[in-house]
N, C-alpha and C positions, 0 to 999 in steps of 0.2 A: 224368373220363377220366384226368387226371394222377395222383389216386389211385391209381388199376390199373395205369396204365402203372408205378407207381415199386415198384408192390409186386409186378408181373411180373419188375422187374429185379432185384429184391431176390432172388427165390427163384433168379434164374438164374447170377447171383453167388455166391448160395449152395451149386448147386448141383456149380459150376466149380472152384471154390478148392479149394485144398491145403491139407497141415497145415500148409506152412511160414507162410501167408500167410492162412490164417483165422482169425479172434479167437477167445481159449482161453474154451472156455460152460462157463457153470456148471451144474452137475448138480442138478437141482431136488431140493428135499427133499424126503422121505418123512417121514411121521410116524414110522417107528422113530425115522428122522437126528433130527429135530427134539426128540422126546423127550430122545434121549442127548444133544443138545445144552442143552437147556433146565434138566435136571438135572446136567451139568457146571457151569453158570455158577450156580447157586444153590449148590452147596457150594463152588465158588470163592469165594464171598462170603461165606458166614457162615464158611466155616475161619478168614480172617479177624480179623473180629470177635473170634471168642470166642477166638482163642491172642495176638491185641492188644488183648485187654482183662484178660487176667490177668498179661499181661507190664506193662501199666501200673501196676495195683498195683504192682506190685517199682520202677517207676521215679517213683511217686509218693512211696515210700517213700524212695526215693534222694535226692531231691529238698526232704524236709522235714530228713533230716539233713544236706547240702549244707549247707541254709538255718540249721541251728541251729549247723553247726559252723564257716563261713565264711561266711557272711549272702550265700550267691547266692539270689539272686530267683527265685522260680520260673517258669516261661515258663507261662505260663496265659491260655485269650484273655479278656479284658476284653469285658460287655456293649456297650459303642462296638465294639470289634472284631468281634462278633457280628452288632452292625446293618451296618457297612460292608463286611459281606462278603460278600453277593449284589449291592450296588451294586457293590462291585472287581470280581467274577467276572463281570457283566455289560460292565462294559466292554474285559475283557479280552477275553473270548466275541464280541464284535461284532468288537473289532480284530485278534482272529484272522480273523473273516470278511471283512475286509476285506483284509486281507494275501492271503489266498487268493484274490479275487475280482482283485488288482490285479498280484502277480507269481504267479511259474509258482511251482507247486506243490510238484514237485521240489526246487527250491532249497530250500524254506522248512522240506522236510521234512528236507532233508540235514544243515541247522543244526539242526533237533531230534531227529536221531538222535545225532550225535556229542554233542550235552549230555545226554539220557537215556543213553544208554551208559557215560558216569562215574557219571553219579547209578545207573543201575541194579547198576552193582558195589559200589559203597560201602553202597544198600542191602541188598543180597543178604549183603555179607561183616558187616554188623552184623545179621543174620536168621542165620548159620548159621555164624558162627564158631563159635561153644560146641561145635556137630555136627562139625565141622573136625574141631575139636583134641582131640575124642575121638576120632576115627577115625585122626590123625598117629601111625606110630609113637614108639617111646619113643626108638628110635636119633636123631630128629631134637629135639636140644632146646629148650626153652621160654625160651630167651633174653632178659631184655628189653631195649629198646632204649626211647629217652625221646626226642621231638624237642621242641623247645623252644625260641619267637622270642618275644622281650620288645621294649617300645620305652620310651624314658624314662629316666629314672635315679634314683635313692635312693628315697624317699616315694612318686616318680612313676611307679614302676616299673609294666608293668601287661604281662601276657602275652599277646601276637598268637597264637602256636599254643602248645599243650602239650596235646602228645599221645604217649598212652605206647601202646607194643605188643611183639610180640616175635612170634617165627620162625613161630610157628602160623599168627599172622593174616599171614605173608605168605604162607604156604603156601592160604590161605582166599582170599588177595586171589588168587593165581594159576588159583585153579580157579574161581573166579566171574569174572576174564576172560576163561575158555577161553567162556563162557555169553555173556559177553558180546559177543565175536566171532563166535558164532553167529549173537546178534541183528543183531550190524553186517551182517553179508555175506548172511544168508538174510533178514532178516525172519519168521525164524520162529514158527509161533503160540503153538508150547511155550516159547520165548525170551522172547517177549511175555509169556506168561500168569506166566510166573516171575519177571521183574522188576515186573508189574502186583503182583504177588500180596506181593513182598518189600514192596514202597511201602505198600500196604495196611495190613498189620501194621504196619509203622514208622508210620504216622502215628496209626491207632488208640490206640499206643504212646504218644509222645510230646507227642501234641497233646491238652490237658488242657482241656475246658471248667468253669471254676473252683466254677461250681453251676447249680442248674436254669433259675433263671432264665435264665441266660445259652445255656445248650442250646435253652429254648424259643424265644429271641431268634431264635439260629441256625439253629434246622431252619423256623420257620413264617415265615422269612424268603427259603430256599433254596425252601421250600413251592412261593412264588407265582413266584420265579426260576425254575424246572422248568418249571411249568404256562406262562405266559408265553413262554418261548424254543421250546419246544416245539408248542405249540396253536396260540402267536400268527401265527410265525413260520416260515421255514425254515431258521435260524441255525445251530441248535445240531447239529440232524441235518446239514447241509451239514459243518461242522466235524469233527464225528466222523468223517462218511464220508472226510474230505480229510487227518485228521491221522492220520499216520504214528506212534504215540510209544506207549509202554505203559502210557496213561493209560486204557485199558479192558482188560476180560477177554472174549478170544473163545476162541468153540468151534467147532466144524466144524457145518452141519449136511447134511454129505455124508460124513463120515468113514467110515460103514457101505459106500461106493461109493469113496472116493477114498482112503481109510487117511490117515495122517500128511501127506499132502500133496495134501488138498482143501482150497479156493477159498473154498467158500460159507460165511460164518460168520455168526451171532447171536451179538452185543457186550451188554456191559453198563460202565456208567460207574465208574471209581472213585469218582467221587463220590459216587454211588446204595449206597456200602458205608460210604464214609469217614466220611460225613458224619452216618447213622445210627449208625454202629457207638461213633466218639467220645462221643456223648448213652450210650449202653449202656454203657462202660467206666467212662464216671461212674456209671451207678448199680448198677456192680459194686464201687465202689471206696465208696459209699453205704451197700452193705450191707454190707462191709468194716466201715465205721465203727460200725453198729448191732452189731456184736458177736455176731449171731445166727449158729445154727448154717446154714441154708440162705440162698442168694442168691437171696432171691424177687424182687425187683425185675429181678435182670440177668436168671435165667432165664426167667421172663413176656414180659419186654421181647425179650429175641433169639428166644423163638416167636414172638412176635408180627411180628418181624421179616422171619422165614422166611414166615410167612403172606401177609405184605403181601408180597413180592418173588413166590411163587406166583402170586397176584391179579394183578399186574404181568403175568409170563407169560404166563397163559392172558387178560387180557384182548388182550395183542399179537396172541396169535395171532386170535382169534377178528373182529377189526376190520384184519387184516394193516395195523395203523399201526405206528408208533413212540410210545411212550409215555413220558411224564415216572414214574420209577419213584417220584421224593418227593411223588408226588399218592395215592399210597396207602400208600408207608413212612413217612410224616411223620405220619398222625394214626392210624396203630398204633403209632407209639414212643413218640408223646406220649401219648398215652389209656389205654395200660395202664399205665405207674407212678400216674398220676394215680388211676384207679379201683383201684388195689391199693393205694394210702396212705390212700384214703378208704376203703376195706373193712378195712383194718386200722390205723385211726387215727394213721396216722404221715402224715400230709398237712402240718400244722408242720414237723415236723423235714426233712421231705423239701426244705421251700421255704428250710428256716432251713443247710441242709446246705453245707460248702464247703471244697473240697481243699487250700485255705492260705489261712484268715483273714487280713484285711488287718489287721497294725501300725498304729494310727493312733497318729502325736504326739502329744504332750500340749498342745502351743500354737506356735503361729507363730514364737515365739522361737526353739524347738527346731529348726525348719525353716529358718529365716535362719541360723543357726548350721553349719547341714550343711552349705549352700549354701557359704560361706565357706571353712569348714575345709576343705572337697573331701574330707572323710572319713566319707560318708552311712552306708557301709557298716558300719563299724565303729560310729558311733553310734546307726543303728539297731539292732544287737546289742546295745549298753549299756541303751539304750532299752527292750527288750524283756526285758533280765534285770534290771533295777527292776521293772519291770512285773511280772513274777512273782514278784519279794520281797515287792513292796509287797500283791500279793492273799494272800501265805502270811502274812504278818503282819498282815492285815486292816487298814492303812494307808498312807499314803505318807509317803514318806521326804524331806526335802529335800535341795538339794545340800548344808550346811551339816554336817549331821547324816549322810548319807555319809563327806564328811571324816571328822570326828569317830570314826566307827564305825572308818575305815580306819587311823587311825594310833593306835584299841587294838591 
């Protein structure tokens, strides 16, 4: 009887209320909605990938001249960073859950809009300066301007900021906060999608896994972190559904009924792009290095990519769950270079492959030496141009016999 009574009073309520003071419903999807929604978020995804994976090329390449002309280190993650990073992401994931389970929601979102809002313009104006400052007039000139903080003094000198720009990229930086203020004050899904989408590329970009191993390390690690948060638990979907931030890509699936400002969306993770997409860009930068005329490894690996994210799709729909998308992107990105190095006998090289070979010393001495002098930098460069005298001359040199050489 309390049943009926409560669900008597339910429709009578319903039936009484005004628009001021009725909750805003969502408009159920249609299979058009859902469609055009479905195939929104899959080309949000691979655009991606594949324009942050050949923009990596050009900054891997940047990065081994750095290294050869000033001995900077290339930022690359390390097999250890690989394994500890579904253990970090996991506990970071829970103690977002718990933040949300213990203060108001509000608050916690307010602090992550105002810090994605900087990070969202900074990534945007490094995604579309170059388009900027083609489209700036000529009347407005290209200026440059140097900002520059140092700490220390003589030897010890070492650079806090040095960063160079000029009038374009402030002109870049002003129209991506007009973006950005959109997102502040609406939450917009097109503000969302276009700083989701900037971060995307940047990390594709810049975030280098140094060889396969270490890719393998990282995806069939996130593999069971995915399956886990998601099957186990109700963690990861409570967090999404509660964080506020442009850390996923949505689409409407009411757009066809609601236009630009419908409610109902289907999300996708960045990390369901990120995290695939980085393993791709190396083995775009892979076949880079084999010298061949086609990118067989990148473009197998990003259909394959497309395919598994599909299968994603239509399994959502068809079990109206939520699904871990790297339970079936992880062993299409791992399984097609593998059976494509074995069909074309490049499965050595492929395992032997790595975007900056480690320097290794020559002995302990060398090492305690560094330590001391505090000038690793620089003797690793000496280091490393021995090192290629010594294989063009098919010998090595002593320090002795340097001298000697040096003061013919």
């Amino acid at each position: 009887m309390d049943g009926v009574a409560k669900e008597v009073l339910a429709k009578v309520n319903e039936s009484v209320c005004t628009d001021n003071d009725c909750p805003p419903r969502r408009i159920p999807s249609t299979p058009e909605g859902m469609a055009i929604a479905y195939s929104g978020l899959v080309i949000m995804a691979i655009l991606p990938i594949f324009f942050g994976s050949y923009r990596s090329v050009k900054h891997h390449k940047e990065q081994k001249q750095a290294y050869e002309a000033r001995g900077e280190k290339p930022d690359t993650m390390s097999q250890k960073d690989a394994a500890m990073f579904p253990v970090v992401s996991s506990v970071a994931l829970f103690g977002f859950y718990l933040f949300f389970q213990i203060f108001s929601k509000e608050y916690i979102n307010l602090l992550l809009t105002g810090y994605f809002f900087f990070l969202g313009i900074l990534a945007l104006c490094h995604l579309i300066s170059p388009v900027i400052s083609s489209l700036v007039p000529a009347a407005i000139p290209k200026t440059p301007y140097h900002i520059k903080f140092t700490s220390g003094e003589g030897d010890k000198l070492e650079n806090v900021i040095d960063y160079k720009f000029n009038l374009h990229d402030i002109v870049c930086l002003i129209c991506c906060s007009m973006i950005g203020v959109w997102y502040l004050v609406q939450k917009h899904w097109i503000a969302n999608n276009l700083f989701g989408i900037a971060f995307a590329i940047n990390a594709v970009e810049l975030m280098h896994l140094n060889n396969i191993v270490t890719g393998c390390i990282l995806l069939g690690g996130l593999f069971v972190y995915d399956i886990f948060w998601v099957f186990g638990t109700n963690v990861m979907i409570t967090v999404a559904k509660s964080f506020e931030a442009p850390i996923k890509l949505i689409f409407p699936q009411d757009i066809l009924e609601a236009g630009f400002g419908a409610k109902n969306f289907a999300m996708l993770g960045l990390g369901d792009i990120v995290v695939p997409g980085i393993f791709i860009a190396l083995l775009l930068r892979f076949d880079h290095s084999l010298r061949r005329k086609s990118n067989t490894y990148f473009y197998s690996t990003f259909f394959a990519y497309f395919m598994g994210l599909l299968t994603t799709m239509l399994i959502m729909h068809l079990f109206n769950h939520a699904q871990p998308a790297l339970l079936y992107l992880v062993p299409a990105c791992l399984g097609t270079p593998l059976i494509v190095a074995l069909v074309k006998g490049d499965i050595k090289t492929l395992f032997l492959y790595e975007d900056h070979p480690q320097i290794a010393l020559n002995d302990e001495s060398d090492a305690q030496e560094i330590e001391k002098s505090g000038e690793s930098r620089d003797k690793q460069i000496t280091l490393k141009k021995r090192k290629k005298d010594n294989n063009a001359s098919g010998g090595e040199e002593t320090d002795e016999q340097i001298d000697t050489r040096k003061e013919k």
